[in-house]
MDTraj code that builds the backbone (N, CA, C; nanometers):
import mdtraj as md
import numpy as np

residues = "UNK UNK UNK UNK UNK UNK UNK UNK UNK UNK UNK UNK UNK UNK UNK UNK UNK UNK UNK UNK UNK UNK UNK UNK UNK UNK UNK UNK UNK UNK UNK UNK UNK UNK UNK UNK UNK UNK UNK UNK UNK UNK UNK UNK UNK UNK UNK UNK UNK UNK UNK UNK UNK UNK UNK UNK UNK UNK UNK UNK UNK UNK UNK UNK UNK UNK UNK UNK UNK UNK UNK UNK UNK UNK UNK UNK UNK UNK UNK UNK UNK UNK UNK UNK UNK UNK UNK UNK UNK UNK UNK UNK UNK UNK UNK UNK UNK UNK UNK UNK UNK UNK UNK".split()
xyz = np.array([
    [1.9618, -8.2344, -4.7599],
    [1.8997, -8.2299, -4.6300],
    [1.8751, -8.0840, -4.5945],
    [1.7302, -8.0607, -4.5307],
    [1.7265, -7.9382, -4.5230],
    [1.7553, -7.9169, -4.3896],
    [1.8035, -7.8178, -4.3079],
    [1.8224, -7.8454, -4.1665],
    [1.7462, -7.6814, -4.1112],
    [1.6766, -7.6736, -4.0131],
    [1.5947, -7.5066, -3.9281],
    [1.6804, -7.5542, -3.7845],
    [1.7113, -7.4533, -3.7380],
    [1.7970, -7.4632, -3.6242],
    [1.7054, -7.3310, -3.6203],
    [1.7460, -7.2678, -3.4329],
    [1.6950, -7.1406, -3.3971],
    [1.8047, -7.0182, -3.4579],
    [1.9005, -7.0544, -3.5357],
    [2.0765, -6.9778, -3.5419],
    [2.0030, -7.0106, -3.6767],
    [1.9473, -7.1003, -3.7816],
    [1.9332, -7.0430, -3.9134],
    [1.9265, -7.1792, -3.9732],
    [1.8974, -7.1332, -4.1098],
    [1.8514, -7.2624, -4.2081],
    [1.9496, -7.2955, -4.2964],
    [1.9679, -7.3860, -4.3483],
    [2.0462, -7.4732, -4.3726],
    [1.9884, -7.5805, -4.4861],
    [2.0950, -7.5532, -4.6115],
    [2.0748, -7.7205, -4.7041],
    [2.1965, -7.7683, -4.7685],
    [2.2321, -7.9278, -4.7158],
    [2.3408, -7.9492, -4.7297],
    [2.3229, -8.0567, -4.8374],
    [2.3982, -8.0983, -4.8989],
    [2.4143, -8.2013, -5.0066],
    [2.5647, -8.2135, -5.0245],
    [2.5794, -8.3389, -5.0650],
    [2.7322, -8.3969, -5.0819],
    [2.7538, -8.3379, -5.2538],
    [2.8753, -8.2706, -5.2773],
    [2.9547, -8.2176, -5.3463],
    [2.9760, -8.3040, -5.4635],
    [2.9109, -8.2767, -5.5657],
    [2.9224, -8.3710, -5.6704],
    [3.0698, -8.4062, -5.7205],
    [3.1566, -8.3109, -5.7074],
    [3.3453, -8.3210, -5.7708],
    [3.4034, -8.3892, -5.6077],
    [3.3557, -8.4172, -5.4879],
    [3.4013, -8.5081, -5.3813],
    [3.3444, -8.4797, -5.2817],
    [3.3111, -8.6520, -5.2471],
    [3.2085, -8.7134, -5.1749],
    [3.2354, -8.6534, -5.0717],
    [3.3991, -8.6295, -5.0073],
    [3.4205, -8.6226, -4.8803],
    [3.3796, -8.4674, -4.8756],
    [3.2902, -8.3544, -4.9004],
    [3.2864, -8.2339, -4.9227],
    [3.1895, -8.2299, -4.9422],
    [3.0978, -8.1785, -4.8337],
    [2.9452, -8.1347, -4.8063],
    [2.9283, -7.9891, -4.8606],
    [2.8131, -7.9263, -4.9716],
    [2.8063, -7.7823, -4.9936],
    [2.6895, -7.7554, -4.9083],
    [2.7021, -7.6356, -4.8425],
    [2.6107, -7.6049, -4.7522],
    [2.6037, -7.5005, -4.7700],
    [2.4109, -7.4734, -4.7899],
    [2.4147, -7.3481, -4.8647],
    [2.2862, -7.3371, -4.8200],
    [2.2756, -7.1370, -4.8321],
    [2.1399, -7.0950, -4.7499],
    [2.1091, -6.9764, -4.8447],
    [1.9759, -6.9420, -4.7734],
    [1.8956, -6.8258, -4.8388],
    [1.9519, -6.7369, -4.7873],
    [1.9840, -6.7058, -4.6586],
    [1.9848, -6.5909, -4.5499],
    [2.1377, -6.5968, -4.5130],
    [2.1734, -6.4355, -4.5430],
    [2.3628, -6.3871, -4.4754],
    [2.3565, -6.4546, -4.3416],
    [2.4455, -6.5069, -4.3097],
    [2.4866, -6.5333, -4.1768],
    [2.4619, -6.6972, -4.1318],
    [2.3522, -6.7060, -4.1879],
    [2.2765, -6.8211, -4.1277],
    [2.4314, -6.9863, -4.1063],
    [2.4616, -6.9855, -4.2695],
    [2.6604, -7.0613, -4.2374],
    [2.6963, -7.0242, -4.1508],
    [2.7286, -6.9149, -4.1171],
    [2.8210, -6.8952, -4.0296],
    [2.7823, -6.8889, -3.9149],
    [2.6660, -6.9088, -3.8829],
    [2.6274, -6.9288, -3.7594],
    [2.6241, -7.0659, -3.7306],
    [2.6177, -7.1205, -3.7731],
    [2.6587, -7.3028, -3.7727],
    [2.8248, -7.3431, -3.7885],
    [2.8403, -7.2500, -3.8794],
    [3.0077, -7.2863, -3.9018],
    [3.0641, -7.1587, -3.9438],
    [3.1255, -7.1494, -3.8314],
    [3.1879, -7.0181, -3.7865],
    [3.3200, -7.0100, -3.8757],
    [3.3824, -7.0834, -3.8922],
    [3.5224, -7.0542, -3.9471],
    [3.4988, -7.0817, -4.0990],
    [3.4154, -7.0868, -4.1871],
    [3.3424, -7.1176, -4.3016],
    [3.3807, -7.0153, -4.3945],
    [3.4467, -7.0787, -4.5187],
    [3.4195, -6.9633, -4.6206],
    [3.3247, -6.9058, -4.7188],
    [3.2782, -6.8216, -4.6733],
    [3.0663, -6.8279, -4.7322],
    [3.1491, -6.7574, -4.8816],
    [3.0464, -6.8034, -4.9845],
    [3.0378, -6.7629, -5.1386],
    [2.9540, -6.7192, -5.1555],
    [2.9230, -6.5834, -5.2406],
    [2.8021, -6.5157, -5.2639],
    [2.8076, -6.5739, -5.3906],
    [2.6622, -6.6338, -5.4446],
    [2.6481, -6.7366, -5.5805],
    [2.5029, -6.7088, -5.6226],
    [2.5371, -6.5459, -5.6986],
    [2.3666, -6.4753, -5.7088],
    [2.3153, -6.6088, -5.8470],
    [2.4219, -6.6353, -5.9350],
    [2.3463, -6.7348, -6.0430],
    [2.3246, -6.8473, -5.9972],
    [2.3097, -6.8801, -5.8463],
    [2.2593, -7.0326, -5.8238],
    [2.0690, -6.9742, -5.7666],
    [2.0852, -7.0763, -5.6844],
    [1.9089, -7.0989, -5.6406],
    [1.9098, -7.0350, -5.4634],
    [2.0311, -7.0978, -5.4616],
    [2.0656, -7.0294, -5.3008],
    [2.2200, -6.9461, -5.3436],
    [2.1587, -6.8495, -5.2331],
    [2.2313, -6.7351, -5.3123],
    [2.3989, -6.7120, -5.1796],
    [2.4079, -6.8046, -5.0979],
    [2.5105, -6.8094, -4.9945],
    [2.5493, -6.9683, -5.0047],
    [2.6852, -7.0619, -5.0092],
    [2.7138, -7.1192, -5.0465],
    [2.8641, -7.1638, -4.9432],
    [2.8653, -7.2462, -4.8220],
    [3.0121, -7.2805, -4.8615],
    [3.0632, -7.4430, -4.9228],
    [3.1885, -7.4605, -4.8724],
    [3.2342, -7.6582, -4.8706],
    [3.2696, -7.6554, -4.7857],
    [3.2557, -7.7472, -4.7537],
    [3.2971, -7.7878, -4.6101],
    [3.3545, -7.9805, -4.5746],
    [3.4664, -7.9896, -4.4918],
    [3.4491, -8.0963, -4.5018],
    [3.3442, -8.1936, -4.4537],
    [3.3247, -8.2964, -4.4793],
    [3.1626, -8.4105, -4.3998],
    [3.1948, -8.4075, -4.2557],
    [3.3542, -8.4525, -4.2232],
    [3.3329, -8.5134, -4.0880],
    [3.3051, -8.3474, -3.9902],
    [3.3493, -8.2551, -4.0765],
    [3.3029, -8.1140, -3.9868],
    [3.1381, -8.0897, -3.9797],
    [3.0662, -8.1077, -4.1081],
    [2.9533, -8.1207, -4.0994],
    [2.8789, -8.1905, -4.0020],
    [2.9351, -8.3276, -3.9819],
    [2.8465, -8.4017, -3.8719],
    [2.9178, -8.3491, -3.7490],
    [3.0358, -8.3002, -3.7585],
    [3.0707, -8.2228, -3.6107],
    [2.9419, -8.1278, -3.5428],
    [2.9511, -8.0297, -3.6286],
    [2.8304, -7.9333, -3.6025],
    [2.7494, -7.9389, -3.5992],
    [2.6642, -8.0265, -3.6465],
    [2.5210, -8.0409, -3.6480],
    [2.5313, -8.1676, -3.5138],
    [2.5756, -8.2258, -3.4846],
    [2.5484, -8.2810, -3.3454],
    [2.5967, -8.1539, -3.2550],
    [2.6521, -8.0910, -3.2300],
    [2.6816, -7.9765, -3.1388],
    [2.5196, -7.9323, -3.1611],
    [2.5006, -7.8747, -3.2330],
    [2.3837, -7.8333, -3.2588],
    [2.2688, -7.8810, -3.1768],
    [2.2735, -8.0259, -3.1861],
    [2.1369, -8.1054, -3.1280],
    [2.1914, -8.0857, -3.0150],
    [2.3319, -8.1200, -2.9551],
    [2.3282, -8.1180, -2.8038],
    [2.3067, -7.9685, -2.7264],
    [2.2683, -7.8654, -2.8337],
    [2.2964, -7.7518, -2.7506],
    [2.1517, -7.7156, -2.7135],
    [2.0450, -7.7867, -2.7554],
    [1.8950, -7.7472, -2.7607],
    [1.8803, -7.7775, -2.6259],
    [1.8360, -7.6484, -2.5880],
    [1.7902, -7.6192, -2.4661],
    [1.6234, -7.5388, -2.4250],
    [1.5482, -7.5757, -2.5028],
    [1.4153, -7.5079, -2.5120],
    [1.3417, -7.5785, -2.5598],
    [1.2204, -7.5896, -2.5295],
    [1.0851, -7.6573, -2.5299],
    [0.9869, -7.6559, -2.6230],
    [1.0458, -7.5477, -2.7133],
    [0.9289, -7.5129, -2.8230],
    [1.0147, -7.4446, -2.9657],
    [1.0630, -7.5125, -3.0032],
    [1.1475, -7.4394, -3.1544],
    [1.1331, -7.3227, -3.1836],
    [0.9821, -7.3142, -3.2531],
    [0.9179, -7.1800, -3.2924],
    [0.9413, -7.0635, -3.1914],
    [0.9641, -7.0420, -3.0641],
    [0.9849, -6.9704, -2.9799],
    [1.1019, -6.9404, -2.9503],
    [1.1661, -6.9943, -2.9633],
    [1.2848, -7.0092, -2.9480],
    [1.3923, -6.9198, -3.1164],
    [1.3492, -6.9098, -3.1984],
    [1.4041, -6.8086, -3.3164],
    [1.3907, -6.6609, -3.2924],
    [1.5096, -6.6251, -3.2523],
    [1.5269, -6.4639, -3.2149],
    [1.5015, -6.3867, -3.3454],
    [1.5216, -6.4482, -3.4383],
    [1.5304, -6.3267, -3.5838],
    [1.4001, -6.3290, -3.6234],
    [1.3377, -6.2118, -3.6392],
    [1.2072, -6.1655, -3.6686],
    [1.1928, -6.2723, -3.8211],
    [1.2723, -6.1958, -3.9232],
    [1.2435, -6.2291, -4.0179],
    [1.2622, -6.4095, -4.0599],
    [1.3209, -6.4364, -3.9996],
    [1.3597, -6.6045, -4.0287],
    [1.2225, -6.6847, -3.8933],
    [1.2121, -6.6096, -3.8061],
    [1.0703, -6.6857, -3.7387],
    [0.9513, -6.6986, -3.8365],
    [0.9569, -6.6144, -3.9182],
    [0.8526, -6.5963, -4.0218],
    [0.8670, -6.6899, -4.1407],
    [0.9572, -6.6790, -4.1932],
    [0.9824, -6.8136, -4.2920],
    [0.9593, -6.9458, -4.1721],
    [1.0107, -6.9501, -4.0974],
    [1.0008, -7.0734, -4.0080],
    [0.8394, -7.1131, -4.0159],
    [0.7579, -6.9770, -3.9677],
    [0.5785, -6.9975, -3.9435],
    [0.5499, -7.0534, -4.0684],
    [0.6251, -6.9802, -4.1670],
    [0.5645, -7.0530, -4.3178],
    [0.5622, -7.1889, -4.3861],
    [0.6888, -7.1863, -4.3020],
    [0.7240, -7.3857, -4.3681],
    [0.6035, -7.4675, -4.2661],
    [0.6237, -7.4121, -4.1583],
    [0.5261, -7.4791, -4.0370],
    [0.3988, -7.4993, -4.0773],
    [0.3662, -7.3803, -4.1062],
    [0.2388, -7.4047, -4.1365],
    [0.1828, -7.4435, -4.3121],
    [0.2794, -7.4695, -4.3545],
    [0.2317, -7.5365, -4.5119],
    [0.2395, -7.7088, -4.4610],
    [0.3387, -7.7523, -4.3585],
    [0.3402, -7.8903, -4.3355],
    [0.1975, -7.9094, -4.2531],
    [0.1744, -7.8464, -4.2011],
    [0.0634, -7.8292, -4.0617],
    [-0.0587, -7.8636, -4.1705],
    [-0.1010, -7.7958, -4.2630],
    [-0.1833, -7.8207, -4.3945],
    [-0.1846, -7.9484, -4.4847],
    [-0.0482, -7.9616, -4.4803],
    [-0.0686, -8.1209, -4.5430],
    [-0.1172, -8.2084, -4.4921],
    [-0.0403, -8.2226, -4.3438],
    [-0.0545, -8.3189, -4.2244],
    [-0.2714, -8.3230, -4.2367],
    [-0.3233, -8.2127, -4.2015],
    [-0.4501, -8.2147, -4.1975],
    [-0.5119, -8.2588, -4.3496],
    [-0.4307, -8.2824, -4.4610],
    [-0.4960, -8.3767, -4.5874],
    [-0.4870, -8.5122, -4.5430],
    [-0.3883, -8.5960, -4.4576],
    [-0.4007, -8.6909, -4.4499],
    [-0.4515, -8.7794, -4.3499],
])
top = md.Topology()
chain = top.add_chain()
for i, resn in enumerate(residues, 1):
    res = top.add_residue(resn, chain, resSeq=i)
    for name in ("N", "CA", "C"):
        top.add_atom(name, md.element.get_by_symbol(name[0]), res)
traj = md.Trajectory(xyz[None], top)
């Protein structure tokens, strides 16, 4: 699951060695720990994403509903303070925005 919050991006998948153990892992320093603060981030330059933690599931769905209940703004895209991650944000946006207009 890929997750864009205005605090950072996010891809989680269940832990192939146990189910109960979500890896949640990002492109961008901080972006974990801005979702999950008490998190032990792994720097994992030989993977694909290069920041990495485990975490347990039921903490996972802890946070990410905190998350939804904390949205307080009207427009996502506006709402991303970090220069550089609004920009990846415009990019995903607008490659879906392109498809959407193929179909």
């Amino acid at each position: 699951m890929w997750v864009f919050t205005n605090r950072g991006f996010v891809s989680i998948v269940e832990n192939r060695d146990d189910p109960e153990t979500m890896v949640v892992r990002s492109r961008f320093a901080g972006h974990i720990k801005s979702l999950f603060p008490k998190a032990k981030v792994l720097k994992t330059p030989q993977a694909d994403y290069l920041y990495r933690a485990f975490i347990p599931r039921p903490l996972v769905v802890e946070k990410l509903s905190e998350a939804i209940e904390e949205i307080d703004y009207p427009n996502f895209k506006n709402s991303i303070g970090d220069d550089r991650y609004h920009d990846a944000c415009m990019d995903v946006w607008s490659a879906l925005y392109r498809h959407q207009k193929r179909t």
